[in-house]
N, C-alpha and C positions, 0 to 999 in steps of 0.2 A: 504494500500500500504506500509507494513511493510519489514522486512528482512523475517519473518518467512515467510511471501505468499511467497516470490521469492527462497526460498529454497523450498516450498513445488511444484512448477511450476517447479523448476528446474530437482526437483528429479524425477518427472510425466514425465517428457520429457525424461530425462536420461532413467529409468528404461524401457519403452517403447521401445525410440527407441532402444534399445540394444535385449531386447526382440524379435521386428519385424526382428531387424537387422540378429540375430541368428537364428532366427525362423521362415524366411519369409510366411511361411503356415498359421502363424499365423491369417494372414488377411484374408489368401483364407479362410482359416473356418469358418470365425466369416463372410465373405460375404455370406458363404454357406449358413448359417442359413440362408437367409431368400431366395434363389434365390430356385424356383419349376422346379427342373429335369423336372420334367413330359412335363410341359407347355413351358418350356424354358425361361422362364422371371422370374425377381424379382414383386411379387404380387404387392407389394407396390405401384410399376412404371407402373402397368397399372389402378390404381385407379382413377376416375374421379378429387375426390378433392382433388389428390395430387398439381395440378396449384398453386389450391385455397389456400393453406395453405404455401406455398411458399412466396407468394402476401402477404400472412398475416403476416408473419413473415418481410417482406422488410416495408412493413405500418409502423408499429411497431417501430423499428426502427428510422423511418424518422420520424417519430413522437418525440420521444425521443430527437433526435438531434435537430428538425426544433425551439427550441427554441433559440439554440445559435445562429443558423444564423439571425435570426429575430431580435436577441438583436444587432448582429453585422450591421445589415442594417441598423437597426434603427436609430444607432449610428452615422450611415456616412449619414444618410436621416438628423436628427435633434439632431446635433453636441452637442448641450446643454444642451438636458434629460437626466434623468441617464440612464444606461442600464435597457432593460428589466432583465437580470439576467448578475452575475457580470462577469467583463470582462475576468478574467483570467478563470472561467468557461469554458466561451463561449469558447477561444480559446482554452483550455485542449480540449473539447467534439468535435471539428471539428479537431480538430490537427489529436487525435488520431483515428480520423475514417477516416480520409484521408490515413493516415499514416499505419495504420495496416490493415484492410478487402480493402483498396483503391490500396495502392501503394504496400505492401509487398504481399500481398494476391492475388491480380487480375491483379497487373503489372507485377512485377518480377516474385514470383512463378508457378504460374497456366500459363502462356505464355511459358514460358521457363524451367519449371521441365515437362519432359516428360514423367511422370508415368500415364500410362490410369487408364481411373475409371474402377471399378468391370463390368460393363455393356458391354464394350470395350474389356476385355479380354477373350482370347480363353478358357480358364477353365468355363468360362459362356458363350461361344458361341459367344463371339467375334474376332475380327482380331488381337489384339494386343498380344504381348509376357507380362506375367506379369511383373514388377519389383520392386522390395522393395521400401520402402516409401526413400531410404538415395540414389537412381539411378536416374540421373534426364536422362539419355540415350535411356528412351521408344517409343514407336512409335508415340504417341500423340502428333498432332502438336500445339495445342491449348489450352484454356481453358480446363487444366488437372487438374488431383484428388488432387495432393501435392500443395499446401493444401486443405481444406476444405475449399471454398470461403462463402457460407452461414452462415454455424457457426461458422465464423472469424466472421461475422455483426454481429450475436445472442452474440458469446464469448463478442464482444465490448462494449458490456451492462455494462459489469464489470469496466467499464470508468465512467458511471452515478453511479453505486452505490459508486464508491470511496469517491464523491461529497455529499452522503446524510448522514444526519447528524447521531454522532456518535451514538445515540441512536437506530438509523434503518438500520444500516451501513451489522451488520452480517443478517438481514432478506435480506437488496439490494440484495448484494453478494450471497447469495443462491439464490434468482429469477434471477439471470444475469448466474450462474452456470447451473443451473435448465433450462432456457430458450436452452444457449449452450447445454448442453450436449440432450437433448429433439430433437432439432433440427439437431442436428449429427446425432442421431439415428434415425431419420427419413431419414436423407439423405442416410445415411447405407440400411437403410432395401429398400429404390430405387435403390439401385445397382449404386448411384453416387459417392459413396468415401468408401475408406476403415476406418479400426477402425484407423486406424496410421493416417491417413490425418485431421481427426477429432483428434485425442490428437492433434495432434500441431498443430491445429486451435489455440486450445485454451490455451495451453501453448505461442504461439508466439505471441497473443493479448497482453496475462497476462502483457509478456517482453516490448511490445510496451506501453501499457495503464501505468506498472508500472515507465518505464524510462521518459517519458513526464509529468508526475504526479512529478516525484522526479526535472526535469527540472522546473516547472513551481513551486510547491509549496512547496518541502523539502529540496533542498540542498541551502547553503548561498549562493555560488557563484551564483546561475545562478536564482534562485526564485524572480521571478516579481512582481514587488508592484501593488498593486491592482487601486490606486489613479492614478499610474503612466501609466500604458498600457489602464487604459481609457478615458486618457487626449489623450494616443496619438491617440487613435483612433477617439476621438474626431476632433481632429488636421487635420487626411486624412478628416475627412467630412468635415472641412472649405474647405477643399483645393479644395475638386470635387466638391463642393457649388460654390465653387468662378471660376472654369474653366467651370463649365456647363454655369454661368452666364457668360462669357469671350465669348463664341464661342455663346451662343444665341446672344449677340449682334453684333459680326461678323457677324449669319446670317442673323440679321434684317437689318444691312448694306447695305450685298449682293445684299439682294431682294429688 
């Protein structure tokens, strides 16, 4: 989580978007590829294990994260153990998956950027009018292509590898790269997003996963002590310890 990634995310986004921006065909193309005139579908999209590999990829995932949460339950369950893994971890890895494939990804953009996906558009035999990945004005009321919601979760990877030590730091990063960019293309070749929704998937993780990473552990001002955010979360578990036990005795009263 250097300056050099955030210039080279920068430049990926820029270059692109200006590209699609100019060259809006650029996406009908690269959808073409895989969409069968003859048949009228993208092949992909009618494959049985396309579900299945979907599912695999959400597993996956929730796997990866479900240890922060466990350290954070734990925490507030028995205030005085140490974490299963440390605390500013835990909250980097649930911050930034709430925060990026969560809230920027599936709340704001995909609700409210109205660009249809490739499957949706009249160029593939849908209802919609196309519109470049920078128009959020398209017909799509809902769970739209801008962005790429799946490989914003896959891109989020790139949030665990920042965490693994320096020694396996540039292998993480290529399997969290490799996972993203794997899983865009598969989304692609289902006629669920174009090539542009998938770059800034994984450019706008980058931006999320890099900025919370420089909040929590690189900038003076605002990088939390480690001793410090697991005293206080220690702290909320007295506190729900001692009101669970406050209102159990109320109900023993009651009754």
């Amino acid at each position: 989580m250097n300056r050099t990634g955030l210039a080279i995310a920068l430049g990926i986004g820029f270059a692109v978007g200006v590209i699609c921006a100019v060259d809006p065909e650029l996406d009908l193309d690269i959808a073409g590829a895989f969409f069968d005139p003859a048949r009228h579908l993208f092949d992909v999209n009618a494959q049985m294990w396309v579900q299945h590999t979907r599912e695999a990829a959400r597993v996956l995932i929730t796997l990866i994260v479900l240890p922060a949460f466990l350290a954070v339950i734990g925490k507030l369950i028995w205030p005085r153990r140490r974490m299963l893994i440390e605390a500013r971890a835990a909250l980097f890895l649930i911050a930034t998956l709430a925060l990026g494939p969560g809230l920027l990804t599936n709340v704001i953009l995909k609700d409210h950027w109205g660009r249809p996906r490739p499957i949706d558009v009249q160029q593939f035999g849908g209802d919609y009018r196309f519109t470049s990945w920078w128009d959020p004005r398209g017909g799509c009321p809902d769970n739209c292509s801008f962005i790429a919601g799946e490989p914003s979760g896959a891109f989020w990877t790139l949030a665990p590898a920042a965490l693994a030590p320096p020694p396996m730091q540039a292998v993480a990063y290529g399997a969290a790269l490799a996972f993203g960019v794997a899983l865009g293309a598969f989304r692609m070749a289902a006629g669920a997003h174009f090539f542009s929704d998938v770059v800034f998937a994984g450019v706008l993780m980058y931006l999320v996963i890099w900025t919370a990473h420089g909040l929590i552990y690189r900038w003076p001002a605002t990088r939390l002590d480690e001793k410090a955010l697991e005293d206080w979360i220690g702290h909320k578990g007295e506190w729900l310890s001692g009101l669970a036990g406050r209102l159990a005795g109320r109900w023993k009263k009651a009754s």
